[in-house]
N, C-alpha and C positions, 0 to 999 in steps of 0.2 A: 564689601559692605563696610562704609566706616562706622567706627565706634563715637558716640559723641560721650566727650567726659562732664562728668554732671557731680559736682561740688558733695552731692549728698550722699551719692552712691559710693565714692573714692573710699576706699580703705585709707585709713590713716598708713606715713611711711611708718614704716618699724628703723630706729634708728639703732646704731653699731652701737656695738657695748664699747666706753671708755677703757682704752688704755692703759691698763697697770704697768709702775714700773717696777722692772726686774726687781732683783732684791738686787744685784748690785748699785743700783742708781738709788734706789730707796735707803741703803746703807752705807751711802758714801761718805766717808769719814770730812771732816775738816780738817786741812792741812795741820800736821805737826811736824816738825823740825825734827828731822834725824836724831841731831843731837839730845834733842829733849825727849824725845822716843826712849834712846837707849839709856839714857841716866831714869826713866822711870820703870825700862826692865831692871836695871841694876838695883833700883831699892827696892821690887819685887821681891827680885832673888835673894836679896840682902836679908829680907823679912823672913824668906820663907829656909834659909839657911837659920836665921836664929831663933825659928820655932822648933825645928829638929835640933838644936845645941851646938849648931856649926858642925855635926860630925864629919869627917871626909871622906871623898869620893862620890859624892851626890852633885856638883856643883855644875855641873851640867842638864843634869834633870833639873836642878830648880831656875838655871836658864832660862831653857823651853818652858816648862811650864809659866814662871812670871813673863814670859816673850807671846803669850799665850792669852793672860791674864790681860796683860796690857791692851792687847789687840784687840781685842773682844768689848775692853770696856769703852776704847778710842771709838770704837763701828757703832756701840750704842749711845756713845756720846757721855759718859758717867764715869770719867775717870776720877777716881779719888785725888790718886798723887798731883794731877796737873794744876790743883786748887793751890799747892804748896811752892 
């Protein structure tokens, strides 16, 4: 037996849920230059040695963390230092 299709009967389609993009696509940085990357870990770090008084043997920890600092502000787009 065939079915005749009748305009008023039809169920509306159910359409696909849109697409999200990843968080990596959604947080893709805008290119920054190596160079100017690392000269704004450097005054990171630079900062954050001379709020502890330069003491030594930290100078690695305050690397990573301004290397840290940086990267995080580059992904949200809010970098302070790049203004300068």
């Amino acid at each position: 037996m065939s079915r005749e299709k009748n305009p008023e009967t039809n169920p509306a389609r159910k359409r696909a849920p849109r697409k999200r993009a990843t968080s990596t696509e959604a947080a893709r940085p805008s290119f920054v230059d190596p160079q100017q990357r690392a000269a704004l870990i450097a005054r990171a770090a630079y900062f954050r040695a001379m709020n502890r008084g330069f003491a030594p043997g930290n100078s690695v920890e305050d690397w990573l963390a301004a290397e840290a600092e940086v990267d995080a502000d580059l992904l949200r787009g809010t970098t302070r230092a790049a203004h300068t």
